[in-house]
PAZAPA-4460 file (N, C-alpha, C; in steps of 0.05 Angstrom, whole numbers, plus 32768, in hexadecimal, padded with zeros to 4 digits):
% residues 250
    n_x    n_y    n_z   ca_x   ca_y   ca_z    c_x    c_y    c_z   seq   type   mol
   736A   8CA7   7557   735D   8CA4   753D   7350   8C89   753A     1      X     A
   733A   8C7F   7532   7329   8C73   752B   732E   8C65   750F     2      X     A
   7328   8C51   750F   7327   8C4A   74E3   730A   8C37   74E8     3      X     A
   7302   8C32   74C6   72ED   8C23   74C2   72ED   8C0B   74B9     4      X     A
   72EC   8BFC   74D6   72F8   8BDF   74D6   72D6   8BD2   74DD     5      X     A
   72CD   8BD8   74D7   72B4   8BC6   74DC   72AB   8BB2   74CB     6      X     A
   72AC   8B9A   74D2   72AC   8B7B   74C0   72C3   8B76   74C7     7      X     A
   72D4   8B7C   74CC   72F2   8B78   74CE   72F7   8B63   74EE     8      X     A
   7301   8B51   74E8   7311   8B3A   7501   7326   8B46   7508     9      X     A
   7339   8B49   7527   7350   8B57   7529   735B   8B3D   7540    10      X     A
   7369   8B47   7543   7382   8B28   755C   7391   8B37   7567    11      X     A
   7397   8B31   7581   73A8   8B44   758E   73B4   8B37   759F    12      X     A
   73C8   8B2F   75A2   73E3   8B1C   75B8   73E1   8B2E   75C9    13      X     A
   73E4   8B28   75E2   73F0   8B3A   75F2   73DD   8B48   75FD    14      X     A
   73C7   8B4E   75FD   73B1   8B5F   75FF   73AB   8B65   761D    15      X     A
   73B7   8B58   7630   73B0   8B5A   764D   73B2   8B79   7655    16      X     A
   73C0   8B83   764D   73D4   8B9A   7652   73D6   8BAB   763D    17      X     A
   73DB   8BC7   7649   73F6   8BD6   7637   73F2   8BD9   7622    18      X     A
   740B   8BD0   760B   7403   8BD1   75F1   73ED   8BC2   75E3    19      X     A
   73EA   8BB2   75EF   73E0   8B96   75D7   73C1   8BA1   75E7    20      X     A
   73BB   8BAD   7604   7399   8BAD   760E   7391   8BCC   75F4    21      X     A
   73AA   8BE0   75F9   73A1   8BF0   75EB   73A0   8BF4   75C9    22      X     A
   73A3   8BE1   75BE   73A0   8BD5   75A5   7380   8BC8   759E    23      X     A
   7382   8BC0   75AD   7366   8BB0   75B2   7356   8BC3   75B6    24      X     A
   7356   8BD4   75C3   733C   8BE6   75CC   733D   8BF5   75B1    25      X     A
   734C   8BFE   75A1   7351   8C10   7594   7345   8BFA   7577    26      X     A
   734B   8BE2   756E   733E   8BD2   7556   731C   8BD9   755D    27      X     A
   7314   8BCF   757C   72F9   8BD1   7580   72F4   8BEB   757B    28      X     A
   7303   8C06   7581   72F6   8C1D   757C   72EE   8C2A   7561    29      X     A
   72FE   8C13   7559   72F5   8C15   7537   72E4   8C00   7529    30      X     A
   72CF   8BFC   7539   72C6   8BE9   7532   72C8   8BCC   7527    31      X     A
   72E7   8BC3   752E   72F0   8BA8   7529   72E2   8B97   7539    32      X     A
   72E0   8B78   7539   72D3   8B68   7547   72F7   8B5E   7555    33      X     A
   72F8   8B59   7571   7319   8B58   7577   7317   8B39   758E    34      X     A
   7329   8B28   7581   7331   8B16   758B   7346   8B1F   75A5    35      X     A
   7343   8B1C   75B6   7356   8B20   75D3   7367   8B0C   75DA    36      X     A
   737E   8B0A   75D9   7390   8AF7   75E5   73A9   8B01   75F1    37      X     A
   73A9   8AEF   7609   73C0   8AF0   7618   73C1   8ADB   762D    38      X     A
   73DE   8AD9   763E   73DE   8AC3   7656   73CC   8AC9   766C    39      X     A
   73C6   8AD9   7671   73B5   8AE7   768B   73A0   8AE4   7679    40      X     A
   7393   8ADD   7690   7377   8AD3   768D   7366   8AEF   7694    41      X     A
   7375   8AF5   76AE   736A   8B11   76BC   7363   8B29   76AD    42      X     A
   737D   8B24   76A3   7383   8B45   768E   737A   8B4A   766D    43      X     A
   737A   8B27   7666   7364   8B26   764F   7345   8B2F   764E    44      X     A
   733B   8B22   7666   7322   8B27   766B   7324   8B45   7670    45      X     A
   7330   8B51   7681   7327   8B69   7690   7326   8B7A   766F    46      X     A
   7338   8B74   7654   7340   8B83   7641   731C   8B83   7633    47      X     A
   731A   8B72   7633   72FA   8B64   7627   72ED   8B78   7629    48      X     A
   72E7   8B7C   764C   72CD   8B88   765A   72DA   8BA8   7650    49      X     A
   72F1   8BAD   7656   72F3   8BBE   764C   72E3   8BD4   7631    50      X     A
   72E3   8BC2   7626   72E3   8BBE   7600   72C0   8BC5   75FE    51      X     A
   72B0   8BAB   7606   7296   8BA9   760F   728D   8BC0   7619    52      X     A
   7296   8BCF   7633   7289   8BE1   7642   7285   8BF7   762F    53      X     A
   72A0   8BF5   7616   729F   8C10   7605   7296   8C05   75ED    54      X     A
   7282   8BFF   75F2   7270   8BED   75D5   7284   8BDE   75C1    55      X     A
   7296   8BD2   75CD   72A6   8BC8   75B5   729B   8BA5   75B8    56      X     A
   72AC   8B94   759C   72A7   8B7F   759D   72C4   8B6B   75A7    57      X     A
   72C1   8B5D   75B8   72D8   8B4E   75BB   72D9   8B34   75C6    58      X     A
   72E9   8B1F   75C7   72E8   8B02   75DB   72FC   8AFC   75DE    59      X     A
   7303   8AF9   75F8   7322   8AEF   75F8   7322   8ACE   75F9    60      X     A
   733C   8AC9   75FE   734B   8AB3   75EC   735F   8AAD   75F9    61      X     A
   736A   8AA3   760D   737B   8A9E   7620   7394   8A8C   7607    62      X     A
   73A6   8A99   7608   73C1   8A82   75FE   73E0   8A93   75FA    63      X     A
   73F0   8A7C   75FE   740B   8A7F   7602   741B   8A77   75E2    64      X     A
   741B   8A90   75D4   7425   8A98   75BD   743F   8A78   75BC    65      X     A
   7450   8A7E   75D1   745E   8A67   75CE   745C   8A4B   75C5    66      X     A
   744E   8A41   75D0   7439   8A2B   75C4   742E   8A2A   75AF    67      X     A
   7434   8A21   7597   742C   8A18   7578   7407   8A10   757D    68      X     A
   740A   89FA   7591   73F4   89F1   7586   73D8   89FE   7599    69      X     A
   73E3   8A16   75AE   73D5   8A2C   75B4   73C2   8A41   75AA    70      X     A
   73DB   8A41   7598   73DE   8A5D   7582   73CB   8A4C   7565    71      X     A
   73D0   8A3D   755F   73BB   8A2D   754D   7398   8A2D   755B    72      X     A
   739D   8A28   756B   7382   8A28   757E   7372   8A3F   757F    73      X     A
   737D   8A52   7582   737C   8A6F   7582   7373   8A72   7575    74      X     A
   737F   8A6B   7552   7376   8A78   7536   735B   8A6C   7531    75      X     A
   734F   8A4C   7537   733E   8A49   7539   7325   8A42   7536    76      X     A
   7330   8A5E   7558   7318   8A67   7565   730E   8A7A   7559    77      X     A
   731E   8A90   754C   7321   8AA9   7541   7309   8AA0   752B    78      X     A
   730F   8A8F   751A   72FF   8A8B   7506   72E7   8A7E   750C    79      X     A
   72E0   8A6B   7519   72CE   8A60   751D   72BA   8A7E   7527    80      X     A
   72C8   8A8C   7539   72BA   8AA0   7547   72AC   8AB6   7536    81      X     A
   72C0   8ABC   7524   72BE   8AD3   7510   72B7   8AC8   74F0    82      X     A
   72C7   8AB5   74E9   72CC   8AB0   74C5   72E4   8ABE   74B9    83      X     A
   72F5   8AC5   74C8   7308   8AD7   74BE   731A   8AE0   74D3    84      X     A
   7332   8AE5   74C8   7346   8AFA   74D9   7355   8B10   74C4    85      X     A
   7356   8B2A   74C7   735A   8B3C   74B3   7375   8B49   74C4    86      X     A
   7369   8B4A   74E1   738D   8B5C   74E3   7394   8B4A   74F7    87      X     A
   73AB   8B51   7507   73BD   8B40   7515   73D4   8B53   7522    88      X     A
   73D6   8B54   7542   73EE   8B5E   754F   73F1   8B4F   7564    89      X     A
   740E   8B42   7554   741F   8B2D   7565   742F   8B45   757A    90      X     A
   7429   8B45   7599   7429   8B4F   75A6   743A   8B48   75BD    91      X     A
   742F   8B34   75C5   7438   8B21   75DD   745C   8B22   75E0    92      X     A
   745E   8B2D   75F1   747A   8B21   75F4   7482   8B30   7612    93      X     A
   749E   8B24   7610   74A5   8B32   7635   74C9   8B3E   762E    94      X     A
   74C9   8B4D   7643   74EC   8B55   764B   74FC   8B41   764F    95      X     A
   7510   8B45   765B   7521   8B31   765E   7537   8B45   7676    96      X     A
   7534   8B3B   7691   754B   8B42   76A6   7566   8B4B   769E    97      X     A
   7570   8B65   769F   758E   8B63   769A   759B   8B5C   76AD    98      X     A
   7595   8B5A   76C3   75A4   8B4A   76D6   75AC   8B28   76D1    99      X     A
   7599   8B22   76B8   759F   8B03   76B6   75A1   8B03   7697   100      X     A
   75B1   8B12   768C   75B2   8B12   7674   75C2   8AF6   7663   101      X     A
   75D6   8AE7   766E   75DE   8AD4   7662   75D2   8ABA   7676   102      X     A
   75BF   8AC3   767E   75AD   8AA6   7689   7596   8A9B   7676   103      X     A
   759E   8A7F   7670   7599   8A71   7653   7581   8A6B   7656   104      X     A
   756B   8A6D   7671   7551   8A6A   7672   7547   8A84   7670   105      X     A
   7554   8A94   7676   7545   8AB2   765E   7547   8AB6   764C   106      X     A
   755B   8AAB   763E   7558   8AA4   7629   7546   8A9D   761A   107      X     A
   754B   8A82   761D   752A   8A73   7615   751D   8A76   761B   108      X     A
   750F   8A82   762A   74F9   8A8D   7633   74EE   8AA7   761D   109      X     A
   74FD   8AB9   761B   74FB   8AD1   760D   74F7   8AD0   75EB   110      X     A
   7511   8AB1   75EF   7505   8AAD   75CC   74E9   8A9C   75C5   111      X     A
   74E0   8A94   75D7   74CA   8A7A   75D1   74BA   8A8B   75D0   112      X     A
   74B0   8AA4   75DE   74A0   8AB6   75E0   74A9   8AD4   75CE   113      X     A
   74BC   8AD9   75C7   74BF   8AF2   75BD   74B8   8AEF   75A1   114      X     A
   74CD   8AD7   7597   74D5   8AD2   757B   74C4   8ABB   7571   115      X     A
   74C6   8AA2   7578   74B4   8A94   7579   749B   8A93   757B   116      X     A
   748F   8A98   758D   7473   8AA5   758C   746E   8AAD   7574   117      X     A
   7477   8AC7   7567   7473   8AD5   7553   7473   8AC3   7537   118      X     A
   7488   8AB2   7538   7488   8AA3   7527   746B   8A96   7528   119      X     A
   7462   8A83   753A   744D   8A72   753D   7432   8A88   7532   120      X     A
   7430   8A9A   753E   7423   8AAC   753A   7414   8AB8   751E   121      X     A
   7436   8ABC   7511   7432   8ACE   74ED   7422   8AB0   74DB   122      X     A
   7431   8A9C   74E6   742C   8A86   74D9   740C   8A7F   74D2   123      X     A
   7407   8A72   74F7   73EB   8A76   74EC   73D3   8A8D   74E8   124      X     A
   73D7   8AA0   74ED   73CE   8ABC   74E3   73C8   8AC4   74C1   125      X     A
   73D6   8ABB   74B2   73E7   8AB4   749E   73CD   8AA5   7495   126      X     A
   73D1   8A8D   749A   73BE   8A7B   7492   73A7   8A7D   748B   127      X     A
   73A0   8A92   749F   7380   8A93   74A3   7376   8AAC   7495   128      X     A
   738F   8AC4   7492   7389   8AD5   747A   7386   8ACF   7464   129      X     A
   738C   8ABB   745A   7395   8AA3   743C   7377   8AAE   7439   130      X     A
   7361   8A9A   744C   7351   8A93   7442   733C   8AAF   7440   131      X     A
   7343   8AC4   744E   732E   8AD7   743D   733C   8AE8   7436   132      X     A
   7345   8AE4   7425   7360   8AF6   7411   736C   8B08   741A   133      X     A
   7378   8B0B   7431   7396   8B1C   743A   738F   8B25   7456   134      X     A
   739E   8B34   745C   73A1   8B47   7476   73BA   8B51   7480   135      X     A
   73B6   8B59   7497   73D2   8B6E   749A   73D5   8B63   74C1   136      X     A
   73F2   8B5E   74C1   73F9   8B51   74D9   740E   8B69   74E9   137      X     A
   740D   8B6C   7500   7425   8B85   750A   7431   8B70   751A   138      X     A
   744D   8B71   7518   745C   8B6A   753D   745C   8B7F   7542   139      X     A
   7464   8B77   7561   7473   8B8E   7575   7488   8B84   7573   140      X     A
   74A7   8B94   7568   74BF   8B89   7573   74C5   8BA7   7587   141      X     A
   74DA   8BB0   757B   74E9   8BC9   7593   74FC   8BE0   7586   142      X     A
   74FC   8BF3   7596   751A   8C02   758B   7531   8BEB   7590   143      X     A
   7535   8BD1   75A5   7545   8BC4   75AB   754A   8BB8   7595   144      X     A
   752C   8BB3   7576   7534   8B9E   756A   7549   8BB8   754D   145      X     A
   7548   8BCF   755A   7554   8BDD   753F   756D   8BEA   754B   146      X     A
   756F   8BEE   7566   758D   8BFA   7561   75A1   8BE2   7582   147      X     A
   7587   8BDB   7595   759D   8BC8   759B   75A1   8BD7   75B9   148      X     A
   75A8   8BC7   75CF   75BA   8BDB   75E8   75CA   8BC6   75F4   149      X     A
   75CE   8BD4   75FE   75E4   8BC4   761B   75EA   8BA9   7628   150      X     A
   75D2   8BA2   762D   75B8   8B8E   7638   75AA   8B86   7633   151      X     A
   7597   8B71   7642   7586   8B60   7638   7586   8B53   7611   152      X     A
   75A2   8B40   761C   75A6   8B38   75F6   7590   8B21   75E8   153      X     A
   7584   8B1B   75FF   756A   8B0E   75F4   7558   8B18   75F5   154      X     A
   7557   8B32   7601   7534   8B3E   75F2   7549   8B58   75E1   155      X     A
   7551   8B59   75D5   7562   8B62   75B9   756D   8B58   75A4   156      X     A
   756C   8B3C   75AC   7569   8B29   7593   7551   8B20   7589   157      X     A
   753D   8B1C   759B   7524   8B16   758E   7515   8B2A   7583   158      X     A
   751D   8B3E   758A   750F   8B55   7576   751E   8B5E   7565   159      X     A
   7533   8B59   7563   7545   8B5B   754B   7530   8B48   752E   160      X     A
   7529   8B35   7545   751B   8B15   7536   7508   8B1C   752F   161      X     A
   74F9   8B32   7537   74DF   8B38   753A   74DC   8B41   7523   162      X     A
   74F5   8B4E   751F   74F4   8B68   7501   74F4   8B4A   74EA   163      X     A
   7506   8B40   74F3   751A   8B33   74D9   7501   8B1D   74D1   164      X     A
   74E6   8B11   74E2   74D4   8B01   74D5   74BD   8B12   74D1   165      X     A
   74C0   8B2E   74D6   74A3   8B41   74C8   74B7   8B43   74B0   166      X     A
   74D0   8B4A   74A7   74D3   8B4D   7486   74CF   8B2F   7475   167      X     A
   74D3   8B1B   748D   74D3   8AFF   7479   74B8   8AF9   7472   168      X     A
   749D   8B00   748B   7481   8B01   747E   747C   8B12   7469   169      X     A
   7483   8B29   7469   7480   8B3E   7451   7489   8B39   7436   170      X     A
   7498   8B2E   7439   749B   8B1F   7417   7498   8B09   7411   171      X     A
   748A   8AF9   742A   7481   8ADD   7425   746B   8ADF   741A   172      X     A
   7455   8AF7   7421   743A   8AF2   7424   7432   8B06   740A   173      X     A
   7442   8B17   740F   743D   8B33   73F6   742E   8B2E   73E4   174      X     A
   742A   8B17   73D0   741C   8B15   73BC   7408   8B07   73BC   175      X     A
   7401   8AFD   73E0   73EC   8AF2   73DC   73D6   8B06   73F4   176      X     A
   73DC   8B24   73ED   73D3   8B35   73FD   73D3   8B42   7421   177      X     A
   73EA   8B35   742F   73EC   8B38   7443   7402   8B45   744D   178      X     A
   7402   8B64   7458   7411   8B71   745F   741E   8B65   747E   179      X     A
   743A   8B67   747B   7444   8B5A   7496   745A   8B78   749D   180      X     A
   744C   8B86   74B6   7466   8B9C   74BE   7470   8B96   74D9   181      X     A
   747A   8BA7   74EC   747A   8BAD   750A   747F   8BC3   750F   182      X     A
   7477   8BC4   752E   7471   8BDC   7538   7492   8BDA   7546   183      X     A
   749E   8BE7   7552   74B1   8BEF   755E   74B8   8C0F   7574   184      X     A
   74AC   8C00   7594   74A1   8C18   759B   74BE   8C12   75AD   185      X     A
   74C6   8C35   75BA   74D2   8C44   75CC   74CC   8C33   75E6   186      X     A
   74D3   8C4A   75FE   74C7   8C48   7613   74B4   8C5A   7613   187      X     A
   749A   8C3D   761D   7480   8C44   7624   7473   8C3A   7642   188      X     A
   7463   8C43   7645   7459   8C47   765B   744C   8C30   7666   189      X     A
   744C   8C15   7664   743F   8BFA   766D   7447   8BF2   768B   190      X     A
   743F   8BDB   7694   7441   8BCC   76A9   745C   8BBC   769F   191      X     A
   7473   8BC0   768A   748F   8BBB   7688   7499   8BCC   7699   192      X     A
   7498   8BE3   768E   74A1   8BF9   76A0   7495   8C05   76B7   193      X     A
   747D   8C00   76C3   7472   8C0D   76CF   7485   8C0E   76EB   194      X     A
   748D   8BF1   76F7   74A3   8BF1   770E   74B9   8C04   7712   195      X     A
   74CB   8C0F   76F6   74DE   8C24   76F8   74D2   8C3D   76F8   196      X     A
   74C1   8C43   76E2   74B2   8C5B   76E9   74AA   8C6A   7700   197      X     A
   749F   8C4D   771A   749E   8C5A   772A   74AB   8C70   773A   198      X     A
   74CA   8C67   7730   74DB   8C7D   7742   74E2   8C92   7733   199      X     A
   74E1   8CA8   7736   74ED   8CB9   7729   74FD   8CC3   771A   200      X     A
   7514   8CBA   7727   7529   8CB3   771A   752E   8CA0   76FD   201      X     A
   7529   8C90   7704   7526   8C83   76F7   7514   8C85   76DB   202      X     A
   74F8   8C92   76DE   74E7   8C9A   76D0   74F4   8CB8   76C5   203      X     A
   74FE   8CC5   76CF   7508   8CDE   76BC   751E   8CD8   76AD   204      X     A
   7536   8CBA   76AD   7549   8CB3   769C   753B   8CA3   7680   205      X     A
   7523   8C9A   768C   7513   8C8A   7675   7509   8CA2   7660   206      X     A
   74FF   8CBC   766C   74FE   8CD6   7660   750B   8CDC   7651   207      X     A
   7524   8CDE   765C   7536   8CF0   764D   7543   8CE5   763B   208      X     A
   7540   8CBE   7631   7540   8CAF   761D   752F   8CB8   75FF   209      X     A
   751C   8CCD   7606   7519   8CD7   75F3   7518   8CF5   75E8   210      X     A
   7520   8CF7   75D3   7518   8D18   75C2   7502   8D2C   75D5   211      X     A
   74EB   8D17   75D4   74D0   8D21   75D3   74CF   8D21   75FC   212      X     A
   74E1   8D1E   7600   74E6   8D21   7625   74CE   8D0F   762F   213      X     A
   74C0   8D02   7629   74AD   8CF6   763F   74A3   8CCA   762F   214      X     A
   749E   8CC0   7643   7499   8CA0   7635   747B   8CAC   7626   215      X     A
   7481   8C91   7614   7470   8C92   7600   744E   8C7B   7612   216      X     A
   7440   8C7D   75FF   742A   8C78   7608   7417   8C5A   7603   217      X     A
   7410   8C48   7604   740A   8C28   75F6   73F1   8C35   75DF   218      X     A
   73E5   8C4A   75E2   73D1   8C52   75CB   73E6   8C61   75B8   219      X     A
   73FB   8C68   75BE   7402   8C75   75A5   7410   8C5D   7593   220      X     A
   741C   8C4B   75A0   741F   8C30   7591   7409   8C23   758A   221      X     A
   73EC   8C31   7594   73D5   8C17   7589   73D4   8C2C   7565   222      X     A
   73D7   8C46   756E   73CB   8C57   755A   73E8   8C48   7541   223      X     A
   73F8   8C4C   753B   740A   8C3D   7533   7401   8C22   7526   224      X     A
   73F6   8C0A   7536   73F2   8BF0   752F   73D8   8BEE   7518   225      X     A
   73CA   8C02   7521   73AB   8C08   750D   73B2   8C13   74F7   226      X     A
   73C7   8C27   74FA   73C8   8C37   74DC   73D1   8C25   74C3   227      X     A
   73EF   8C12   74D2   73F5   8BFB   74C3   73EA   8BE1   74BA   228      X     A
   73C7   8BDD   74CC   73BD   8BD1   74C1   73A5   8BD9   74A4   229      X     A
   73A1   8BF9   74A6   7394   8C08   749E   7397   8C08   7479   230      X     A
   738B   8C10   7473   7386   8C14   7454   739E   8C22   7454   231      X     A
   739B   8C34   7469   73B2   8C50   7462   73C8   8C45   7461   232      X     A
   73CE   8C2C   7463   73ED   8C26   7464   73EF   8C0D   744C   233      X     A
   73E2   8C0E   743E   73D8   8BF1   7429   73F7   8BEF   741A   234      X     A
   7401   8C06   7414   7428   8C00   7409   7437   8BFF   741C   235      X     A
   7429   8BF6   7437   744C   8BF8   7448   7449   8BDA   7453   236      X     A
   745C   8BCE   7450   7462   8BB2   7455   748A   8BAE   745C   237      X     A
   7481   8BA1   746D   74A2   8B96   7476   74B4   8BB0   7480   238      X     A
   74A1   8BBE   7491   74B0   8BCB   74A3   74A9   8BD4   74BC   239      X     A
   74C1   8BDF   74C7   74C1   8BDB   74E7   74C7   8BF2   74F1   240      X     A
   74A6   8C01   74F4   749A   8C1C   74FB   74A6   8C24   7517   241      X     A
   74BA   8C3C   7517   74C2   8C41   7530   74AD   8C58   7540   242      X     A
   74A5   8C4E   7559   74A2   8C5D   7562   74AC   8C6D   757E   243      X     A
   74B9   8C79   7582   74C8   8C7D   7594   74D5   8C95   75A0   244      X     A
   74BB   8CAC   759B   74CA   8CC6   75A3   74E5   8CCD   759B   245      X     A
   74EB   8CC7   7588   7501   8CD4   757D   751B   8CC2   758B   246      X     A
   7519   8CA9   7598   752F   8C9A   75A9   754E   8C95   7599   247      X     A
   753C   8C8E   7583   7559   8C83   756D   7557   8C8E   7558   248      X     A
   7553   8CA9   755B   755F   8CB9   7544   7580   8CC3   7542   249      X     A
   758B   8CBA   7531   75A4   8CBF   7530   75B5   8CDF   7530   250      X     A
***
């Protein structure tokens, strides 16, 4: 599905790839003008040409969410480029090894980028909605940040974090017009998973993680990120949209 985002500025973390490339293609297919960012230089650009080839508008923007004064840089550019930023999906982020789950440099690593980032991110995002009266921002956190597993306690705490600073933007910003939600996807089909997938095994237990028997898709999380930036969603603020084939239904 499509919306009518034309005039509209969009931002996308993460965009190399996966969720955050198929977000992007999906703001441009709605005629958004779409800022591209991510660490790959490669996978930013290739997201661009992407975008371009299918008449969309886009420029990428190389930066490491982690970095404050990156992520300031970023914003801008955004403006200088456009005059505006209207939506926003804080995207960027990575797994975390369960084989090295109480190793304190994945740690930090996972929070500077999972949680942090986001922070740096809503902040100045935030800012720059101020000045043309509002907009609507999505994270990505996880089913990890709503029911939690086994493993990896640092990429389950920062999306725990993920949730807990999309409700603290949502009533920070509320009255000065800026919806703050997140997306919260299942297992989907990216270059995270693509290595286990390969095996079969492996790929039919990721299956059978859900109701709906099969991984979910990075466009059905883009379709998700648009609706919440959408008119259609103008009363929903400060929540954390599951999507997930039925994974954590009780």
């Amino acid at each position: 599905m499509t919306y009518e985002f034309a005039g509209k500025v969009a931002l996308v973390t993460g965009a190399g790839s996966g969720i955050g490339r198929a977000t992007a293609e999906a703001f441009a297919a709605s005629e958004a003008s779409v800022i591209v960012s991510d660490v790959s230089e490669d996978g930013g650009k290739q997201t661009v040409e992407r975008i371009e080839k299918a008449g969309g508008k886009a420029h990428f923007v190389r930066c490491d969410v982690a970095r404050a004064e990156e992520v300031d840089a970023l914003i801008r550019m955004a403006l200088n480029q456009y005059g505006q930023l209207d939506f926003a999906h804080n995207n960027a982020g990575i797994s975390s090894p369960a084989a090295d789950e109480w190793d304190e440099d994945v740690w930090n690593r996972a929070v500077s980028i999972n949680l942090t980032g986001v922070m740096h991110c809503m902040r100045a995002e935030a800012e720059a909605m101020l000045k043309n009266g509002g907009g609507a921002i999505v994270n990505t956190a996880s089913i990890a940040g709503i029911s939690g597993n086994a493993s990896q306690p640092a990429y389950v705490a920062t999306k725990h974090g993920v949730i807990g600073l999309t409700r603290h933007g949502a009533l920070k910003w509320a009255k000065q017009n800026i919806r703050v939600n997140a997306v919260c996807p299942g297992v989907i089909e990216t270059a995270m998973t693509e290595a286990v997938a390969k095996n079969p095994q492996y790929r039919a237990a990721m299956e059978s993680m859900t109701p709906l028997g099969r991984m979910g898709q990075p466009e059905e999380i883009a379709n998700a990120v648009l609706w919440l930036c959408s008119d259609q969603a103008s009363f929903v603020t400060g929540h954390p949209l599951v999507v997930d084939g039925g994974a954590t239904v009780d």
